[in-house]
Each structure stands twice: as C-alpha cells, then as structure tokens.
N, C-alpha and C positions, 0 to 999 in steps of 0.2 A: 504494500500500500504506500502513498507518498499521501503529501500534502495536495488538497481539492482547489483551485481557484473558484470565486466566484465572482464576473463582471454583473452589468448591467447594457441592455439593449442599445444606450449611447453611444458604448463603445464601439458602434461599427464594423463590428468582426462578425467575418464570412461565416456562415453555420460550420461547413465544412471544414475549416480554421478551429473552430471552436472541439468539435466531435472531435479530431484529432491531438487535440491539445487536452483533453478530457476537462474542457468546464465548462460550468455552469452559467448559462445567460438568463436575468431576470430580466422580463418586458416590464420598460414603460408604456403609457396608457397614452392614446389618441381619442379623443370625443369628438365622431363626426354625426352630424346629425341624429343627437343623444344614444348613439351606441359608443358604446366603451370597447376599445376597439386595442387589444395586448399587442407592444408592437414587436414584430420578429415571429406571432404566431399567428395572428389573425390575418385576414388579406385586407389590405389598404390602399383605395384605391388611388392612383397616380395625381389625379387633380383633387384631392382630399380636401383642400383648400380652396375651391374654385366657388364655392357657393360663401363663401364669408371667414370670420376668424375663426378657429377653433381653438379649443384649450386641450392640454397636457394634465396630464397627471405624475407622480415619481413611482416607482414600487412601494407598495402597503408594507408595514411590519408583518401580518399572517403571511403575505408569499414568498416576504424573505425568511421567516421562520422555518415555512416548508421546505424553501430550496435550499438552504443551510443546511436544514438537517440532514437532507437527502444527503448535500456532501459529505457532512458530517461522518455518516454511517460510512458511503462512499471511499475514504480517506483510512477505514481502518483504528480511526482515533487519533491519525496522526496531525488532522485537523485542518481550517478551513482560511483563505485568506480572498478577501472580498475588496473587489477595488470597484468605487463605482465612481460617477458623475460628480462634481464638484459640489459643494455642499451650498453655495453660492449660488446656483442657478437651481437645482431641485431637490424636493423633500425627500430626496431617496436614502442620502446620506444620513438624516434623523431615522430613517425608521429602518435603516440598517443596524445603527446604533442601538437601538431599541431592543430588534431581534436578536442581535450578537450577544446580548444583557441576559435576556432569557435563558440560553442555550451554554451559558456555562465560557470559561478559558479557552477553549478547540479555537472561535472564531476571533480572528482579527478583521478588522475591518478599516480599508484605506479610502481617505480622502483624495482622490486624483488631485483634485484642482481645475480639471479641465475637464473636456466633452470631446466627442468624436474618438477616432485615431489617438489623442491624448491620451485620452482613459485608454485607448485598447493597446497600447505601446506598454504603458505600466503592467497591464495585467497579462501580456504574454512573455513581460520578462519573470513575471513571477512564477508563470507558469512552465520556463522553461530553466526556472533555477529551480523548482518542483520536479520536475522531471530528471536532473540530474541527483536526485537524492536531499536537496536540501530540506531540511529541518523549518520547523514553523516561522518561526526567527529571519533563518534564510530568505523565504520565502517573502514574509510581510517586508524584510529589507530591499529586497529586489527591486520592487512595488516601489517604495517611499523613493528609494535611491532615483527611480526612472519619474516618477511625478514631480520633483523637486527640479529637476532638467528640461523637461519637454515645457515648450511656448504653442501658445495658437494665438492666429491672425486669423482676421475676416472680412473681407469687405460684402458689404449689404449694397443692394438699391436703394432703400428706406427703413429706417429705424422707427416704424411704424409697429411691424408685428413686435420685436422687443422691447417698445415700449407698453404694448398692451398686455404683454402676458408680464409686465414686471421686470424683464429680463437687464433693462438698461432706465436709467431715472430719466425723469418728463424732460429736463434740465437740458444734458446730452443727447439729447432726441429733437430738442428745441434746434440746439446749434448744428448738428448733425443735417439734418434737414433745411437751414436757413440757406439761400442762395441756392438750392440745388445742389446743393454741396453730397459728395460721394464718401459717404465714412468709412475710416479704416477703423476697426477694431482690437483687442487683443485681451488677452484671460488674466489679469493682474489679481494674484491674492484672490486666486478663485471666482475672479467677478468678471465680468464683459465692464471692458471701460474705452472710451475714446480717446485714441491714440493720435490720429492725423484726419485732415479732409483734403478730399482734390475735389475741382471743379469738373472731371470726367470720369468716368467708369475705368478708361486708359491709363490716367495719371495715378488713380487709386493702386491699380492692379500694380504699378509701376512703384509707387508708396511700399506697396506688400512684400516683392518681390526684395525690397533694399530691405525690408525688415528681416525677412527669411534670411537672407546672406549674411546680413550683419550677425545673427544667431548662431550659424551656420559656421563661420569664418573656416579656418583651413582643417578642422576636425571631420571626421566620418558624421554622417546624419542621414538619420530617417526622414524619408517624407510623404506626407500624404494629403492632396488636394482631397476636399471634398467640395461636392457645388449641392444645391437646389434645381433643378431642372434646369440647366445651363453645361451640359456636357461640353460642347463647344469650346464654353470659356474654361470649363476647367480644362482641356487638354492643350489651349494656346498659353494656360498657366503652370501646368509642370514641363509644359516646353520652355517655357521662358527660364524656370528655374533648376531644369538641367542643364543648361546652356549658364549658366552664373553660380551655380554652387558646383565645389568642383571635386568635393569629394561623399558625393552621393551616388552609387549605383542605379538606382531606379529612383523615379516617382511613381507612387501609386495615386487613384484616381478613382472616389468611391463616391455614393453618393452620400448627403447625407440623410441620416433616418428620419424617419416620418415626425417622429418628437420634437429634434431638432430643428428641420426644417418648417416645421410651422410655425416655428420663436423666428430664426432666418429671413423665411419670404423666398418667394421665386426670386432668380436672378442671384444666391448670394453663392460665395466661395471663399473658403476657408481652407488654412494650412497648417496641420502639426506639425511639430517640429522636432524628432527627438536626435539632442545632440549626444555623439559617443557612443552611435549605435554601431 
C-alpha cells in the first residue's frame, strides 16, 4: 500500500492521468438551470453559460468525508494527502478541513493557493513522491514544496463574471473595465488580484507572456495554457511562449473546467507556471 492522493475537479487533470496515478478526484458543482450538475461526472453542456450567469459551488464536507475514507481504506493506513483549490477562491478548502477533522491523523490536507494546472502540478508531485515509497510527511511535503513555487496568470475579456461570483472586489473590476481596458490577472496569496491592463487583447497576451518568462527565467518549467472557449488563442499563446521560454519542453493546452470557466467568461486564458519542474 502507499500513500492515496486526493485532488479536486479544478485541478484539470485528464481522468486517465488520474486512474493511472491512482487518485482521487472530488467534483465541484455547476448550477445550470437549477440542476446541480458534479463537475468531471455529470455531462455539461458546452455553452452552459449561454443563457445567463450561473453559480458554482466547492465540495461538501459529506463527499469529502466519503472520498477520504474511501482513500483512506484505499492506502492501507498509510494514509491520505489532499490538495485542492485555493482557499481564497472556494469553500472546498473549509470543508476539507472539516472532513480531515473527523476522520482522524491519516488525512493531510493542502492548501494549493491556486486553480487549474496549479492545483494539478502540486498534486501529481505528491503523487508521484507516493509512488516512489514516500511516507505521509513525504508526500504532504511534495505538495506544499510545488504550491509555494507554481504562479498563475490570466487574462479575461471582462471582469464581469468574477466580479459576480465574488471572485475579484467591485473596486478592480471598476478599473479593470474602465477604458476598455484588457486585464491581466494573477493568484497573489491565494486571491485573483490585478496585476497590469492593456488597451488590447494583443498587448495583454503580450503583458502575460513577459510575466510567464520573467517567472520562468533560465530554470526548467512546467507549462500549461488553459482558455475558455478560445482554443485559437490558446494555441497562438503557448506558441508564443515556446518561442520565449527556453527551457520548457512542451506547453500543454487544456481547457478550462466548467467551474472555473464560469468565474472566467468566454474569451479568457490563463497560464501555470510550475518553476523546477
């Protein structure tokens, strides 16, 4: 038996990624026309958002009690290590906390700090310092070691949808939006906060891209575009930053999940960044 990781749906991680890595994905919740809609298991459909805003929810304490335990057993005893979504953006992280409480020592539970690729960077280093034998300790350090490292960027078309779901204050959504201005984003202390604006979607991406490298500088790094229904631009944006970061092997190029992308908006794209991968 080894140590069980346990993410959450933010994390962006391919199922088949996951089955091989043996952990555990807890869905967040989509509400689309008052169905409650588990995301990563239920079918969601593509323009989920086309009839108006919808709201999110984080995982319950009961599902992560269930899925814990399941690890739990899972593990042998050897026990659990749980990385989810930034505690800053969704209630997952309290009521992981919560469940970890009940369930005794076995669970650890880490705060990423970030969303996307972020969280899912953290929890397949944990999982594959699990995999070599590592001990609980090992494990939860893996985890903390790669969340204290990894940056996200984002640029949005309008800070519309995050300011309604909470995600970002009225304040920076004011400024964000005034002139038409194009904002750049990034994950500061667990929060989405405003970083830069351009006056085009170009000079933005172009804003990101210097953010990425400056991060990035002459170390190995992970990277991973996500978009919002903008494939396009995501693939003219890890081209741009294959061509400028210069010690990355690949870019990968996912979307992001239904959760996320509804705080987002169509049109957005965003980039993790894990340095000293």
């Amino acid at each position: 038996m080894s140590v069980v990781v346990v993410t959450d749906s933010s994390a962006c991680i391919d199922d088949a990624v996951a089955r091989r890595e043996g952990m555990a994905i807890a869905p967040l919740h989509v509400f689309v026309g008052g169905a409650d809609l588990r995301e990563g298991i239920d079918p969601i459909p593509d323009d989920f958002a086309a009839d108006g805003p919808v709201t999110t929810a984080g995982a319950s304490p009961d599902e992560l009690r269930r899925i814990y335990g399941d690890a739990l057993d899972r593990s042998g005893g050897d026990g659990v290590v749980a990385v989810h979504i930034s505690r800053g953006l969704s209630s997952t992280w309290e009521a992981a906390r919560r469940a970890a409480a009940e369930l005794g020592d076995g669970i650890r539970v880490v705060d990423s700090g970030a969303a996307g690729m972020g969280v899912g960077y953290a929890a397949l280093a944990a999982s594959s310092t699990a995999a070599a034998g590592g001990n609980l300790d090992a494990v939860y350090d893996a985890a903390v070691s790669v969340s204290v490292r990894v940056r996200s960027f984002i640029v949005v078309d309008k800070l519309d949808h995050l300011r309604r779901g909470g995600r970002i204050g009225a304040a920076a959504a004011l400024l964000g939006t005034a002139l038409a201005m194009k904002p750049v984003l990034h994950l500061s202390e667990g929060r989405l906060v405003l970083a830069e604006k351009a006056r085009t979607s170009t000079k933005a991406l172009g804003k990101l891209v210097n953010a990425v490298a400056s991060v990035a500088g002459e170390h190995g790094v992970a990277l991973t575009v996500h978009h919002m229904q903008c494939p396009e631009r995501a693939e003219t944006l890890a081209s741009q930053l294959a061509e400028r970061v210069s010690q990355v092997d690949r870019v990968d190029v996912t979307p992001f999940g239904a959760v996320l992308g509804a705080h987002v908006g169509p049109g957005a794209v965003g980039v993790a960044v894990c340095p000293d991968a």
